[in-house]
C-alpha positions in Angstrom: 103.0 220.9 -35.5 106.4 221.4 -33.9 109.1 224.4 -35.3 112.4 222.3 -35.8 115.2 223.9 -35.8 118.6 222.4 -36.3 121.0 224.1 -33.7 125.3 223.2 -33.2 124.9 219.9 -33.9 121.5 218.7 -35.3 117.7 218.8 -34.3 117.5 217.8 -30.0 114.2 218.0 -28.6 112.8 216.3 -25.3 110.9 212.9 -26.0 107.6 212.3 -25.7 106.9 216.2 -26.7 108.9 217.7 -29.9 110.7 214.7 -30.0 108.0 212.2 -31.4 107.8 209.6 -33.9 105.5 212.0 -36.0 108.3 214.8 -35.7 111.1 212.3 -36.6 108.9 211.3 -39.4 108.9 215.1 -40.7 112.8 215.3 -40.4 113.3 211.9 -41.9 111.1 212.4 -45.5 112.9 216.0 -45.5 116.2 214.6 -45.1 115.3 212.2 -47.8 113.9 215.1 -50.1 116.7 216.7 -49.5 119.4 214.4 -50.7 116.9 213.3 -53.9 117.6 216.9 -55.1 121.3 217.6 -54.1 122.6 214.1 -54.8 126.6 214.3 -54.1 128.6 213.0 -57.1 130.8 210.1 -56.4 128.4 208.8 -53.4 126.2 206.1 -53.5 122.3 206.4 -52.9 122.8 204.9 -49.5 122.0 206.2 -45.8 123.7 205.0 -42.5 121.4 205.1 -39.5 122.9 204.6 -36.0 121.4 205.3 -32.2 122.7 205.6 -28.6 121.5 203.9 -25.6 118.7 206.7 -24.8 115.0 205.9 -24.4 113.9 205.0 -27.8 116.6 205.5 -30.0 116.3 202.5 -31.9 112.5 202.9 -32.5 113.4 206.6 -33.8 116.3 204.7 -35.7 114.2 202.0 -37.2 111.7 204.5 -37.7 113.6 206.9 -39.9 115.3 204.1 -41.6 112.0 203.3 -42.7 111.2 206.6 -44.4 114.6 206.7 -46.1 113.4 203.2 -47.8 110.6 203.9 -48.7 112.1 207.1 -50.4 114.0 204.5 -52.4 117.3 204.9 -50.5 119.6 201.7 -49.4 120.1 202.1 -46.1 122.6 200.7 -43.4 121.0 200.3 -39.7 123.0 199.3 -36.8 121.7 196.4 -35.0 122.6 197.8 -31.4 124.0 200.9 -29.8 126.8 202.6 -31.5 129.3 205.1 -31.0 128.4 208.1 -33.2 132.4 208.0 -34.7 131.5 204.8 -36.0 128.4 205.9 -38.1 130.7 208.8 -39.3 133.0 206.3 -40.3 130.7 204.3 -42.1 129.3 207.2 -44.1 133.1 207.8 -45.4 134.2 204.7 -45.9 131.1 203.2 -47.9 130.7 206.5 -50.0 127.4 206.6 -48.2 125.8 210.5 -49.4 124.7 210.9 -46.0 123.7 209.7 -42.3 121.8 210.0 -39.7 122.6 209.5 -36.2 119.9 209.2 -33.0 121.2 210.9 -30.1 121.6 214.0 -28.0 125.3 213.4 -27.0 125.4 214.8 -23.9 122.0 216.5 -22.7 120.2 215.3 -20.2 118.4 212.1 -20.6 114.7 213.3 -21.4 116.1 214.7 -24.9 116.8 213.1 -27.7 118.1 214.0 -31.1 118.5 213.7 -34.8 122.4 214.5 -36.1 123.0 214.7 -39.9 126.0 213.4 -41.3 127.3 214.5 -44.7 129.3 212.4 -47.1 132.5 213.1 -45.3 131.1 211.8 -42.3 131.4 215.0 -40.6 128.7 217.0 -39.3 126.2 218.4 -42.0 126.9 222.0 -43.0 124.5 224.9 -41.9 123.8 225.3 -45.2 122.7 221.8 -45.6 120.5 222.1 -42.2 119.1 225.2 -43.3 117.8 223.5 -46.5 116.7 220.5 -45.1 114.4 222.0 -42.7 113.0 224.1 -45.7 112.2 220.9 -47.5 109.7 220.5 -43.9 106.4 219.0 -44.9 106.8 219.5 -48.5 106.0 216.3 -49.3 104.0 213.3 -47.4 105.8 211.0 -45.5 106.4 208.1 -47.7 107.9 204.8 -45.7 107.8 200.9 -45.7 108.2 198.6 -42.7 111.1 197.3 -41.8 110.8 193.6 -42.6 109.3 194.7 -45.9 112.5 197.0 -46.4 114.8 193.9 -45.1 112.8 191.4 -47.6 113.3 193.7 -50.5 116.5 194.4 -50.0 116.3 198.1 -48.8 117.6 197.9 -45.4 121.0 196.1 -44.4 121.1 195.9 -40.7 124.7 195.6 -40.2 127.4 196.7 -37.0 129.6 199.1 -38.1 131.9 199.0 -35.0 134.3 196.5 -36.1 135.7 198.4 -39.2 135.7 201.6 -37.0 137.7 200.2 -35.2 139.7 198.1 -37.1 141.0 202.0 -38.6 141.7 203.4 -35.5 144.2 200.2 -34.7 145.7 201.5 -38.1 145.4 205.7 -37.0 148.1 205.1 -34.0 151.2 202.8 -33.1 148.9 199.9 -31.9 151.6 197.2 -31.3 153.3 200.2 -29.2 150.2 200.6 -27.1 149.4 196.5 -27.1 152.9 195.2 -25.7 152.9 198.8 -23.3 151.1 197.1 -19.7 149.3 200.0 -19.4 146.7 200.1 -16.6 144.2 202.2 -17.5 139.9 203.0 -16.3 137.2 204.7 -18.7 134.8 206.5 -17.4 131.8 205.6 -19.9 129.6 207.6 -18.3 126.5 205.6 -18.9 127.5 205.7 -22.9 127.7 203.9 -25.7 131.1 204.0 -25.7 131.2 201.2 -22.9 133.4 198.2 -23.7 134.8 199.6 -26.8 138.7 199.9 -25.1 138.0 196.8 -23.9 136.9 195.3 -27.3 140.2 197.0 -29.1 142.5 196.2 -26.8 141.6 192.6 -26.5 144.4 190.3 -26.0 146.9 193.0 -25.1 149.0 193.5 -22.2 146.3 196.5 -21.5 144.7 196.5 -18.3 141.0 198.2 -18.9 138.6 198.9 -16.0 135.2 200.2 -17.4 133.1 202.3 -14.9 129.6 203.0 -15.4 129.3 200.9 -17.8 125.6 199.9 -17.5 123.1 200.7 -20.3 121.3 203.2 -18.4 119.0 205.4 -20.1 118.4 208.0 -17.3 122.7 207.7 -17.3 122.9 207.2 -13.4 121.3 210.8 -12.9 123.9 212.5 -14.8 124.2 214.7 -17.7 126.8 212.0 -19.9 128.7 215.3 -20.4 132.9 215.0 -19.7 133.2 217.5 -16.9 134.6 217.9 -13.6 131.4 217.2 -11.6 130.3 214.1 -13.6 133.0 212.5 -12.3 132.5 211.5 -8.5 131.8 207.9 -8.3 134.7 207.2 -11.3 136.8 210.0 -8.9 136.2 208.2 -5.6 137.2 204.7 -7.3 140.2 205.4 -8.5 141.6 207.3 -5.2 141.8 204.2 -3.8 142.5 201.9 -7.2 145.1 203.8 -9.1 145.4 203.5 -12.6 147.8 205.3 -15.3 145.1 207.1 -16.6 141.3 207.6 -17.2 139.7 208.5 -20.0 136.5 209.6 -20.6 134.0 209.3 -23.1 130.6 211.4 -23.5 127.2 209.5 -24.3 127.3 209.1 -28.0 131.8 208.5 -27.3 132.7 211.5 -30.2 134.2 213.6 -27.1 136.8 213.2 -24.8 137.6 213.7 -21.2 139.9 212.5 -18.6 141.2 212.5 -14.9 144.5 211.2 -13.7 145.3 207.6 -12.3 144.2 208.8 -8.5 140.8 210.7 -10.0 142.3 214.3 -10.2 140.6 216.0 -13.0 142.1 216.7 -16.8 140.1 219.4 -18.4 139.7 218.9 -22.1 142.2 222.0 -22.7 144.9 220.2 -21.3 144.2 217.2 -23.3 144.1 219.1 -26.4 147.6 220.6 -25.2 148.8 217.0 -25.0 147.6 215.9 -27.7 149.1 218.7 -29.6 152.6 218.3 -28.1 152.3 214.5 -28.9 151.9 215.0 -32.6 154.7 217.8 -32.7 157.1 216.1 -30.8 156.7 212.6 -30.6 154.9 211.6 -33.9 157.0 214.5 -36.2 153.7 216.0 -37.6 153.4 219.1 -38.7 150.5 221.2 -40.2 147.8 223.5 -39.6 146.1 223.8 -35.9 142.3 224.5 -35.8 140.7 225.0 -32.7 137.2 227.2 -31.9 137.9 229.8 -30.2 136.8 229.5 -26.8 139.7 227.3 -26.6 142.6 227.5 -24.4 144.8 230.4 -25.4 147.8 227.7 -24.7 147.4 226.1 -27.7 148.0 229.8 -29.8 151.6 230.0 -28.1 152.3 226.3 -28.7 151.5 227.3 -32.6 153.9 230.4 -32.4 156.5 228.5 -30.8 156.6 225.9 -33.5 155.6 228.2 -36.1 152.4 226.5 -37.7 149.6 228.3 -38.8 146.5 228.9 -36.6 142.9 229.0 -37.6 140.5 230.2 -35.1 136.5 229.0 -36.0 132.9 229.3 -34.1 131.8 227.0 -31.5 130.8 224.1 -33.2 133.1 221.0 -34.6 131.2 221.5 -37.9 133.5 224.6 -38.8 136.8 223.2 -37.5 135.7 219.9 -39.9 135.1 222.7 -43.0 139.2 223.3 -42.5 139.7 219.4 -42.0 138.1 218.4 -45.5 140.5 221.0 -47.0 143.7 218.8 -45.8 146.7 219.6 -44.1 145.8 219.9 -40.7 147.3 218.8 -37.9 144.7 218.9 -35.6 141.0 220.0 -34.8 139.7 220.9 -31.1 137.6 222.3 -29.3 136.5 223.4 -25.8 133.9 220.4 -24.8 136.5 217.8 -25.7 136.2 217.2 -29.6 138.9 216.8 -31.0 139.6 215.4 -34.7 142.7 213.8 -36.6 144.4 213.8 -39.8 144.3 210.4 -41.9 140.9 209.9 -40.0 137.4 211.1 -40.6 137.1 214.8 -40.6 134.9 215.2 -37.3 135.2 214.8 -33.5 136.2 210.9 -32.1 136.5 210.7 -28.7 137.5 207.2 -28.8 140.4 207.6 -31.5 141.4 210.7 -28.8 141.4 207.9 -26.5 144.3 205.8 -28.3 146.0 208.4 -29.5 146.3 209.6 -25.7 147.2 206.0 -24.6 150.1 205.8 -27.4 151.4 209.4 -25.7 152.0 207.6 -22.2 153.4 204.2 -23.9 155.4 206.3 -26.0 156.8 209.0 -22.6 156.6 206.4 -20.2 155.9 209.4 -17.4 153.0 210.2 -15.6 150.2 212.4 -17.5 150.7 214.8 -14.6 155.1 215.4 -15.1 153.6 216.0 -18.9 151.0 218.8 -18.3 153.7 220.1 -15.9 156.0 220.6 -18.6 153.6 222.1 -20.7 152.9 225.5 -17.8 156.8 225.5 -17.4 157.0 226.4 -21.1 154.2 227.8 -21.5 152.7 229.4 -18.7 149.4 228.6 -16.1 146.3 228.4 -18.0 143.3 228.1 -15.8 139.9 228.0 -17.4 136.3 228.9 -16.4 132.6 228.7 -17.7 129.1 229.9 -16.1 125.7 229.3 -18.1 123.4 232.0 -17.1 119.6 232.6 -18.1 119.4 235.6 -20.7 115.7 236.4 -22.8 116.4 235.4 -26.5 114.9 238.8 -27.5 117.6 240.7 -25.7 120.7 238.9 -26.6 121.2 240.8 -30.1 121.1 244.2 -27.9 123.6 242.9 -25.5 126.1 241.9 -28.0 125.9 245.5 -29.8 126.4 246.5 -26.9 129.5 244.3 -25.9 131.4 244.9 -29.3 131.0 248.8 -29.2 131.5 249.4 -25.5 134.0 246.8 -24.4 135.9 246.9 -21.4 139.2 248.3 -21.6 141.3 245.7 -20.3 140.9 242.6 -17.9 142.0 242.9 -14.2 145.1 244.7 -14.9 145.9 244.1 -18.1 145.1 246.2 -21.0 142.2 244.7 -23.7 144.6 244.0 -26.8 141.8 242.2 -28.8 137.6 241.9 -29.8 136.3 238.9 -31.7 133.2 239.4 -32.7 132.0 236.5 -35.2 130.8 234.1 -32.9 129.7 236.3 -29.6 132.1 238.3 -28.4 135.7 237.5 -27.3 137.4 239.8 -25.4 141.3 239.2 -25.3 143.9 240.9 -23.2 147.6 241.4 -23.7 148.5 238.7 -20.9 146.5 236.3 -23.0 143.5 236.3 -20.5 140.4 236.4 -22.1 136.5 236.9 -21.2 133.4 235.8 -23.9 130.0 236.0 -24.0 128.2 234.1 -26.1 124.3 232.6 -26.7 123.1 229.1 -26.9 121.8 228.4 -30.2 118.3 227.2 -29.1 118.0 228.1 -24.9 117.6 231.0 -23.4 120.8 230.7 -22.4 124.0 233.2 -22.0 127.1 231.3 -21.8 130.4 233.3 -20.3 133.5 231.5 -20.4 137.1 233.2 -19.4 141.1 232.0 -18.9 143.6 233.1 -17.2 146.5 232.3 -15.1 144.8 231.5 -11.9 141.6 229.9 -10.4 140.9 233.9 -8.2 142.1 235.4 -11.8 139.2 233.2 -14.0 136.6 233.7 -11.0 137.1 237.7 -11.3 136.4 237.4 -15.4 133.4 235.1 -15.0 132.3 237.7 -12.4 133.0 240.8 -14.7 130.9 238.3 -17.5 127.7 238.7 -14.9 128.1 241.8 -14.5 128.6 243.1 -18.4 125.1 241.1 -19.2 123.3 243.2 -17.0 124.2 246.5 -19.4 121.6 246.3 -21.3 
């Protein structure tokens, strides 16, 4: 039998081999076992099962809503695709004590995966993970077919969209955004996120233009990731159809990406830095800042300029939710483009990032790009970089010894002012440049990412990155 392990964000596996129906089964009775023992006071006894448009996820979804009926849990199935910011909703807003949510955001299209949802509707804790794959095979899988679930009552399949959205229409200025005549494109990316601007902004002066749109399993041979070099065809479009934006949504729509109206790209950093300045300036907010830390070093000198605290978490939304649940924060991001609002659901919504971007241009009425510009003439270039490089699991834990005790003493020129340690290692300079190094949680993967005020100034870090996992 397959070791499952839950990684970042949940159990992924590639279907067809770990990721079976037997497997799903397993993770499904221990989920239930699980939340039997630890029942959450002030929840109900009640489970809300969503899927994405990958091959099989509503047979995995009707499949594990099965076992969590016939554990003698009610459960709430969605009838057809859903954003996974929906299901999250859901669990909140029904007082749900869990959910479960059939996707593998944005791998490629031969995974699949199983995300737990706590009774927040964020990501389940570690801690939670950890015990639920320790309740593994405990006990038989009990279940009950779906009609027979249905009939008694057990199962409620119901679309959880409409009251998802119905909140984020109440999260941002909406009759600002529906009266604005703002032309806008989003880049779906294969998704389950296709149509939903169109849905929401139904009857508006809004303009939508949805590309890639298609229910595509294999996601037009993409990864349904928001980065630079998923965007060609979208790219190539609006070079010759320009737009006032385009925003871009991952496959299960809880990240966020973007390009300008002619296809230039927007990395994520620079939408966190607008977002940020859009919640400071032009919607008065203040609070604490969360971001993990291989985020943009630009948002730590917005924070000093405007004097709000900043917390600096691992790579994972689950620890920047931890500080959203504890209230006053102003805003959560991080690096791949989740980001995560006060007055919302305490996790990642690409979606509700959407809006709140669109409200930021009716609000400015200037072009995305004379924003970000303003943003480097206060602040400074910020240019960003990342390389994935194959690294045996057995000698990562050497490397980073290594790395903490022998770091380098500075980057390029300037002098190293700063090592984090608690997630990888972070290596910061006095210039604010900074180099890290850092594992994938199940892959024999080494991930090196590095900033710094020029495109020749990153591609020297990510070099020095190579070169530093080759010292042990």
């Amino acid at each position: 039998m397959a070791q499952i392990k839950f990684g970042t964000d949940g159990w992924r596996a590639v279907i067809g081999e770990d990721f079976s129906f037997a497997n799903v089964e397993r993770v499904a009775q221990a989920t239930a076992d699980y939340w039997r023992a630890n029942p959450v006071k002030g929840t109900n006894s009640e489970m809300v099962i969503g899927y994405d448009r990958r091959f099989l996820s509503d047979q995995f979804a009707t499949r594990s809503a099965e076992v969590l009926a016939g554990n003698g849990f009610q459960v709430v199935l969605t009838p057809t695709p859903s954003p996974t910011p929906s299901v999250s909703f859901a669990v909140k807003a029904r007082q749900a004590v869990g959910g479960i949510m059939i996707t593998a955001s944005h791998n490629p299209p031969i995974f699949n995966g199983f995300k737990l949802k706590s009774h927040h509707g964020a990501s389940a804790e570690s801690t939670i993970c950890q015990a639920i794959e320790g309740y593994l095979d405990r006990n038989p899988v009990q279940a009950i077919s779906l009609s027979q679930a249905r009939k008694a009552g057990r199962v409620l399949v119901k679309d959880v969209r409409p009251s998802h959205y119905a909140a984020l229409k109440r999260l941002v200025d909406f009759k600002l955004i529906a009266k604005s005549k703002l032309r806008f494109a989003h880049e779906a990316l294969f998704g389950v996120g296709a149509g939903c601007f169109d849905e929401i902004l139904a009857g508006t002066t809004c303009r939508v233009t949805t590309l890639n749109g298609a229910h595509d399993p294999f996601f037009g041979g993409i990864n349904p990731e928001p980065i630079a070099r998923n965007y060609t065809r979208s790219a190539a479009y609006l070079k010759h159809h320009p737009h006032d934006i385009c925003l871009v949504t991952d496959g299960d729509a809880d990240r966020v990406g973007g390009m300008d109206g002619r296809g230039k790209y927007l990395s994520t950093h620079q939408l966190i830095c607008l977002l940020l300045r859009h919640m400071l300036k032009n919607r008065g907010e203040q609070g604490r800042v969360v971001k993990a830390l291989t985020t943009t070093s630009m948002v730590d000198k917005m924070c000093a300029a405007e004097g709000l605290a900043l917390v600096e978490t691992g790579v994972g939304f689950k620890y920047i939710a931890a500080e959203m649940i504890k209230g006053g924060v102003l805003l959560g991001a991080e690096e791949s483009g989740g980001i995560g609002f006060p007055g919302h659901i305490p996790e990642r919504d690409g979606i509700a990032a959407g809006l709140m971007l669109l409200e930021m241009l009716a609000m400015e009425r200037v072009s995305v790009n004379q924003m970000i510009a303003r943003l480097v003439k206060e602040f400074g270039p910020h240019v960003y970089g990342r390389n994935d490089v194959h690294y045996p699991l057995e000698k990562r834990s050497a490397l980073m010894d290594h790395l903490r005790n022998h770091p380098p003493s500075r980057l390029q020129k300037s002098p190293l002012a700063d090592v984090r340690s608690y997630d990888g290692v972070k290596f910061i300079a006095e210039d604010s440049s900074w180099l890290m190094l850092r594992g994938s949680g199940t892959e024999p993967i080494l991930r090196i990412y590095a900033e710094a005020q020029t495109e020749a100034g990153v591609s020297k870090l990510l070099a020095l990155g190579r070169k530093l996992t080759k010292s042990v």
